[in-house]
N, C-alpha and C positions, 0 to 999 in steps of 0.2 A: 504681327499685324501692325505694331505701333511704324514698320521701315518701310509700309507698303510708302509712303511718299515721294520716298527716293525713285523707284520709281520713273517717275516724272524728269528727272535728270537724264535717264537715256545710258545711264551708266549702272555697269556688272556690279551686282553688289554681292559678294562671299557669304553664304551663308557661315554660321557662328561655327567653329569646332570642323572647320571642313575649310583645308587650306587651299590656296590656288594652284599649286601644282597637281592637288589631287582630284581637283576639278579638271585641272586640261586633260590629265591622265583618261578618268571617266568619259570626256569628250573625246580623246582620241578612241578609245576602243568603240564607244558606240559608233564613232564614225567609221573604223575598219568592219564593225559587222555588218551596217549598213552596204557598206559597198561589195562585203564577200555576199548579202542576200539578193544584191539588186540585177541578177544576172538570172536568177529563178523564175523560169515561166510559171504562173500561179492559175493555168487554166485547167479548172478541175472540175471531176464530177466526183461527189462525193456518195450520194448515193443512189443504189442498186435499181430503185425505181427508175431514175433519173435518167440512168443507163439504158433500160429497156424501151424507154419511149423516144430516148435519144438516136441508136443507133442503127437506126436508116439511113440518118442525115452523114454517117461521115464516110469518106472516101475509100480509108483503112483502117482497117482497126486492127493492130497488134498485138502480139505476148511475147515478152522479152524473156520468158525463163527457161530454166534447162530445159531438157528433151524428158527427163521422167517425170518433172513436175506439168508441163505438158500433157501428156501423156495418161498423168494418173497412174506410173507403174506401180507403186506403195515401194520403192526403194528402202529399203533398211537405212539405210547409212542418212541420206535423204530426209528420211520421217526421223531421226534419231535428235535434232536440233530443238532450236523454242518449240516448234510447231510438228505436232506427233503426225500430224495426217497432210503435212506440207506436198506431199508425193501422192495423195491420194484424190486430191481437187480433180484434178482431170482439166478441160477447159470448156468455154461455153462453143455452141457451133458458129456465133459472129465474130471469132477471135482467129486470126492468121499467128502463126509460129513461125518467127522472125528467124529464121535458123543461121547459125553461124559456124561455116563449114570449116574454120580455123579450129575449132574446140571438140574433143569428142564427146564432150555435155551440151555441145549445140547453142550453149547461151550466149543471146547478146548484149547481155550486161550479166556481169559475175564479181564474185568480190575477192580483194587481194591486198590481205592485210589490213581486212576490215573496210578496206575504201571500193566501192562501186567503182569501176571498170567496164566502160563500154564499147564495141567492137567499132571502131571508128569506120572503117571498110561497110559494114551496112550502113551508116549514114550517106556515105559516098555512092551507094547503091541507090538507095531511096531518093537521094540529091538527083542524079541522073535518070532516075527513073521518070520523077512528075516532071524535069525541066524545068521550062519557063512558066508551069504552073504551081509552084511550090509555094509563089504566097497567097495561094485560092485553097489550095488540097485541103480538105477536111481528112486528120489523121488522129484516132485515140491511144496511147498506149497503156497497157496493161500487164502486172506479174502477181506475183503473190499475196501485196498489201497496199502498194502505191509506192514504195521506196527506189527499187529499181528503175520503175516504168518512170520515176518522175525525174533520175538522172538521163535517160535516154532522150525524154522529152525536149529537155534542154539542151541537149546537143543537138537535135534537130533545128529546133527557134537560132541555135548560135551559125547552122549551115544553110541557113537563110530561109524556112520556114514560118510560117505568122504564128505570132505566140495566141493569138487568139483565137488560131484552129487549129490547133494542137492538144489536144486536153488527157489529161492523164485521171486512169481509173482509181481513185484511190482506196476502193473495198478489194480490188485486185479480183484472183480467182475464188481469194479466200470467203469473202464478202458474197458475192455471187452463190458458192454451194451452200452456206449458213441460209442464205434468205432460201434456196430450194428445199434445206433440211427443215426449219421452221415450215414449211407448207407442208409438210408432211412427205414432199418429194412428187406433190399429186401439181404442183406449177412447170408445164413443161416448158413454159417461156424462161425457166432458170434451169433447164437441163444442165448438167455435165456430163462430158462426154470423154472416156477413159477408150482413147483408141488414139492410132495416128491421121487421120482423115476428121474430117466433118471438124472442118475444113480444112485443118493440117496448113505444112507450111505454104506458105505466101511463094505462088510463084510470076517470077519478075517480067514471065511473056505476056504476062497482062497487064504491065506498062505501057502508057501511054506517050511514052518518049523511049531510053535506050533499058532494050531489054534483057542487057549484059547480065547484069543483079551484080557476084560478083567474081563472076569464073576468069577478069582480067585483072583483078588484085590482088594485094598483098594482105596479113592482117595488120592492122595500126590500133590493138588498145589504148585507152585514154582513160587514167585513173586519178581519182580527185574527187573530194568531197560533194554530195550528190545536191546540186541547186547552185554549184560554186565556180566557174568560169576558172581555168588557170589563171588567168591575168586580174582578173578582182583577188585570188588569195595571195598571189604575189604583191600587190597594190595595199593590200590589209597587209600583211608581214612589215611593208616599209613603214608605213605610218608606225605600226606598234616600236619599231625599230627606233625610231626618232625618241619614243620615250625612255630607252636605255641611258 
């Protein structure tokens, strides 16, 4: 307290035991995370309620996971990870199954070496689908917990989507059957639904612009830390670089 003075001078003053190189150091990294998070659409719904009274309002509403978790098959292998009943969720009937006919798990984000992987080729689908309406479209996505659905979100915002209609579900499927299991299963407005229909995947003839989807492409994965832009983790690498 006795240095609050200084101060007054406009000049850095080093705290005691804390040398100046280890202060740029701390500055540079916070300034590398900063810029590896500033690329993260932060449009979210957090919860379940939030979701039910919300979802009228948006245009589409998505689910980026595989085809069994989809599905609700109770896959062994599936249910065998963190989550015992991962494969047992099923999905709600407002939720479209983004399907990815490059994979024969149908997922359009999947993980590969631990890093989120997302089917660039449906972004390019969806891109051409709304056109020149893509900074109006109200779209939610959704998977399992919010982790996936919120890499995919952001590549939408990065292929010129508005980040502030775009919002990702972050109770996911999982969030959703819990709140139906607490009612006893007696809230039919949190149904899940263990089938391939009601309403199954998303199809692109009901496009408003080209309703290709994407039987004229190729597949183009895009894998990299989920909320993190290639070129913000590149940009954070150099900075950290400079303090070798």
């Amino acid at each position: 307290l006795k240095n609050l003075g200084n101060l007054d001078t406009c000049q850095h003053v080093p705290s005691p035991g804390y040398p100046l190189s280890s202060m740029k150091t701390t500055a540079f990294i916070l300034l590398a995370l900063r810029v590896v998070r500033s690329s993260a659409c932060a449009t979210e719904v957090t919860e379940v309620d939030t979701f039910l009274n919300m979802r009228s309002q948006f245009d589409l509403i998505i689910d980026v996971r595989n085809w069994d978790e989809y599905t609700g098959s109770g896959d062994a292998t599936c249910n065998s990870g963190g989550d015992a009943n991962k494969c047992n969720y099923g999905h709600h009937s407002s939720m479209f199954f983004l399907e990815n006919p490059f994979r024969t798990d149908k997922a359009a984000v999947y993980s590969v070496d631990g890093a989120n992987t997302v089917e660039m080729a449906l972004i390019g689908a969806l891109q051409r689908c709304y056109g020149t309406n893509i900074s109006t479209v109200k779209v939610m996505t959704s998977c399992h917990s919010g982790s996936r659905s919120g890499f995919f979100q952001d590549k939408l915002v990065e292929a010129g989507f508005a980040c502030a209609n775009i919002y990702n579900f972050v109770p996911g499927a999982r969030g959703i059957y819990q709140a139906w299991e607490a009612s006893g299963f007696s809230n039919d407005t949190l149904m899940m639904h263990k089938e391939t229909g009601n309403p199954g995947s998303f199809d692109y003839s009901t496009c408003p612009f080209d309703k290709s989807g994407t039987s004229n492409t190729t597949s183009d994965p895009v894998s990299g830390a989920s909320g993190a832009a290639p070129w913000s983790l590149g940009l954070a690498a150099f900075l950290l670089a400079l303090l070798a």
